[in-house]
N, C-alpha and C positions, 0 to 999 in steps of 0.2 A: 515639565516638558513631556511630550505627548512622543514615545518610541517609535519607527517607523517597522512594521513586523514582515516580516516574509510569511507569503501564505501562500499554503499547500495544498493541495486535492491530491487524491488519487482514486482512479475508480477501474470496474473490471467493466469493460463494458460490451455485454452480449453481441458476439459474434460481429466487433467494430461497430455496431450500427448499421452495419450496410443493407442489413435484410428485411429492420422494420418498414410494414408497408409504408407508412407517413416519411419515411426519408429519414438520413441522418442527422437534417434539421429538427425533427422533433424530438429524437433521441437526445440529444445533447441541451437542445430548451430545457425538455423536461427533468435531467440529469441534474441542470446546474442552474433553474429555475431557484433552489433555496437559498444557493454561497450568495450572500448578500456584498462584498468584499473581492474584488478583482483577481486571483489567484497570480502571483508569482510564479507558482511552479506545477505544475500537473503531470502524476505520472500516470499511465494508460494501459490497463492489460487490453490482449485481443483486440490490437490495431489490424484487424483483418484486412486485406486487400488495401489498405493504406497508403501503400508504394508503387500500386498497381499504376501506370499510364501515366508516369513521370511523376509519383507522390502527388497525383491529382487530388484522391480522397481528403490526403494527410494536410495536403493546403487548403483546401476545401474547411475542416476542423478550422485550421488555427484561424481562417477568415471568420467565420462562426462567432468563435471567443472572443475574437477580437470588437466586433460587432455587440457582443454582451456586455464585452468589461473595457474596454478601450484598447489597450496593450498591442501594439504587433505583433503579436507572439510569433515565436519559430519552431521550430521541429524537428528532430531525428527519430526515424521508424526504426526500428531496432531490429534483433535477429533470433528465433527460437529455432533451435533443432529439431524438435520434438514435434511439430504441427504447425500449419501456418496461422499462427495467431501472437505475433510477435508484438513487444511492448515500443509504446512510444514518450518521450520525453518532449514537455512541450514547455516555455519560458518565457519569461518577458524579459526582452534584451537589454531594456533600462533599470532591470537589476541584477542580471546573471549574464554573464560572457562568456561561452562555453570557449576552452583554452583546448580539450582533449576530449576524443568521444571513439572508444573501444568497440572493435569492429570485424566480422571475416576478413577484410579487406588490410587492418591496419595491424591485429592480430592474429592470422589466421592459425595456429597454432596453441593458440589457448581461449578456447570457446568461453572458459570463466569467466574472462574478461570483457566479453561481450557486452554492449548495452550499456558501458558505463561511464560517465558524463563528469565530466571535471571543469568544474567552473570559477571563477574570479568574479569576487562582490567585490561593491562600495564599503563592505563594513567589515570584514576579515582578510587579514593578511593570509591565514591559511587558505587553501583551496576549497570549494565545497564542493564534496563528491558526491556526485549523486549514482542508485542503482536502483532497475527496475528489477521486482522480484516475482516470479508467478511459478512456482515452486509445482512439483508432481500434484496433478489430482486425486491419485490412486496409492500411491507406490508410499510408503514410510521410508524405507532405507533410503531413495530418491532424494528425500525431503529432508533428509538427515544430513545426507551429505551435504546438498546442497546450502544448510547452516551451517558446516562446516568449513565449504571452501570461503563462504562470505564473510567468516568470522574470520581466516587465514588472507582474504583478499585485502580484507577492510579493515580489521579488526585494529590495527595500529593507527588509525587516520584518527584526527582530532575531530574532525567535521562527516559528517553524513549522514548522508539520508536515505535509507534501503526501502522503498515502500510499493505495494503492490499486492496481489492473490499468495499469500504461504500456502493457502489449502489446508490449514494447521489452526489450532490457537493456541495458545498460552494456556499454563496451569492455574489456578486461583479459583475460589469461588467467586468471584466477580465477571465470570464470560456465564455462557450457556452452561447448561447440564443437561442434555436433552435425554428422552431416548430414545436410542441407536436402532435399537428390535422396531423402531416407526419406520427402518428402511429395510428395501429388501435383501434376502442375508445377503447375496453378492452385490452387495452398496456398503456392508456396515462396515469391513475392514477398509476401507477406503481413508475414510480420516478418524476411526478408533480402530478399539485395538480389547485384547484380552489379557492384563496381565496376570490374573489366577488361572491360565490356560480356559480349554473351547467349556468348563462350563461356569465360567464365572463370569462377573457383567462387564457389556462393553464401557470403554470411557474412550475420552478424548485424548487422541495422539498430540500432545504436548511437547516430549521431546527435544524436536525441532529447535522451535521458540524457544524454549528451555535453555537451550543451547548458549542461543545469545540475550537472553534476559537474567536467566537463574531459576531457579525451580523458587515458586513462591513459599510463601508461609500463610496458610489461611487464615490464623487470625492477626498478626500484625499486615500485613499485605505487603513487605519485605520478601525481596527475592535474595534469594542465595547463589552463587555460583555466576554465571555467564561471563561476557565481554564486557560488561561495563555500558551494554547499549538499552534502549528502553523506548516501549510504542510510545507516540502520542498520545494516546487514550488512556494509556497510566501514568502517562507524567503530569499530566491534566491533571488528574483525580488523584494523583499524588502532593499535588503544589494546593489543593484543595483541601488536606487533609483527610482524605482517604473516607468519604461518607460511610458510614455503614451500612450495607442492605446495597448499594451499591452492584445492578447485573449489568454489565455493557450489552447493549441490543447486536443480535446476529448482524452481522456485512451483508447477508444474501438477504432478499426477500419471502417473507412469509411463503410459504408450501413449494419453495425449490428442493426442499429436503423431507418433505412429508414430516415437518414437524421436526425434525432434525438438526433446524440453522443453526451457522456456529459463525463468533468472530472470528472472521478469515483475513479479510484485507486490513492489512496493516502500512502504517509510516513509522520505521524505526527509525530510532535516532541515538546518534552518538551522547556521550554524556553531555559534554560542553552545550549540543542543542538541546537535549532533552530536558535540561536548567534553562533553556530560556522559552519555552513552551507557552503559549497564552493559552490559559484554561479555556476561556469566554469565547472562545476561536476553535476549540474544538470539539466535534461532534464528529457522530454517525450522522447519517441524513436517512432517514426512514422517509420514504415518496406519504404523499397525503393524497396522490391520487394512483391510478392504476402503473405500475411500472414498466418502463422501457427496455428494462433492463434486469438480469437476474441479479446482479449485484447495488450495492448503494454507496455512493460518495461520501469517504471520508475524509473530514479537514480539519486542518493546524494550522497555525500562526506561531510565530519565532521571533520572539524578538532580538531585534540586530542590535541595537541600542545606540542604532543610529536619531538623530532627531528628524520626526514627520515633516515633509514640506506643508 
């Protein structure tokens, strides 16, 4: 019997689309040109101006998507504090029902809560929670906390899915290891750090991730500590047996960092989903041709263990 899987994107995508000359049509062809597979769920950093002129942008997209993969998809444009580059959650209604969607308006007193998307499947009785994440560009304590509250928002829920820009990656030797000294100094603390003090070498602020993964182990590829939650790209490579030599390619693309890229955008996943992961369904998408976008579309598949129509 052939599982029917929930499938995932999440991408950061430069300044919404709105600004490339070709339109946000091209943007989005060229984006999700490679997802062979209809996506279920897509979460969106930098829904620029998305809600501008009655969410004209933001239906503009899902008619787009809809157009490439079938689905009616829907949408909610969500809300940042910090700049206007707010994330959006977008669905297909014939597999997610959104029941609850955290808001200024429905929260307006606890901004954590923000952007965060409670759904009813065909195939779990629990809820799926979904949150979109785009964590500080700059700031580490920022980015700290913000593991923190997510771990404390979320961190009891059986089901979820927190994916989107951390600005971070995970500890292991399986991401990048760049060097830092390729940016300039006032760029390097941004997402490293010095922890032999100013003159020892920079590394990758980990931390974060750390937070809710565990601090890994480099040679069995075991993490210690966290939530109990875990990216798709090492659940993958974990239900894989863990290849050796094994480097996840950077989120951003070639020379947005002068040589610096780092796995940033991530889909985290609660344990229960992180055990149902399809390997074969998950990748970075590295463009084959020139990019639309500073960042690249990452995807997963879940199996529901429902059976395929």
């Amino acid at each position: 019997m052939t599982s029917a899987p929930l499938r995932i994107a999440t991408i950061n995508i430069q300044d919404g689309g709105t600004r490339c000359p070709e339109g946000i049509e091209h943007v989005l062809t060229e984006l999700f040109a490679p997802v062979k597979n209809p996506p279920g769920l897509i979460i969106v950093n930098e829904a620029k101006y998305w809600q501008r002129d009655s969410h004209r942008v933001g239906f503009k997209v899902t008619g787009l998507l809809t157009d490439m993969f079938g689905p009616r998809y829907q949408i909610r444009v969500g809300h940042m504090s910090r700049a206007p580059a707010p994330p959006a959650v977008i669905w297909d209604p014939a597999l997610l029902a959104l029941t609850q969607w955290d808001s200024p308006e429905t929260a307006p007193d606890n901004a954590d809560a923000w952007n965060r998307a409670t759904f009813q499947t065909p195939w779990w009785e629990e809820p799926l929670v979904v949150m979109p994440i785009h964590w500080h560009p700059w700031d580490r304590a920022d980015r700290m906390r913000a593991a923190r509250v997510l771990s404390g928002l979320l961190g009891g829920q059986k089901r979820v899915i927190a994916a989107g820009d951390a600005n971070c990656q995970a500890s292991g030797p399986w991401y990048p290891t760049p060097d830092f000294t390729r940016l300039p100094v006032h760029r390097r603390h941004h997402k490293a750090w010095q922890p032999q003090g100013p003159n020892g070498p920079w590394v990758a602020d980990t931390a974060p991730l750390d937070h809710l993964l565990g601090v890994a182990d480099p040679v069995t590829g075991e993490r210690t500590g966290g939530i109990g939650w875990e990216s798709a790209i090492e659940a993958a490579w974990r239900l894989q047996g863990r290849p050796a030599g094994t480097v996840f390619p950077p989120t951003v693309n070639d020379g947005v960092d002068n040589g610096a890229e780092l796995t940033i955008d991530k889909i985290l996943l609660s344990k229960l989903l992180a055990d149902a992961v399809v390997p074969a369904e998950t990748e970075i998408l590295v463009p084959r041709r020139r990019p639309v976008s500073d960042h690249r579309v990452v995807i997963t598949a879940l199996d529901t263990g429902a059976a395929a129509s």
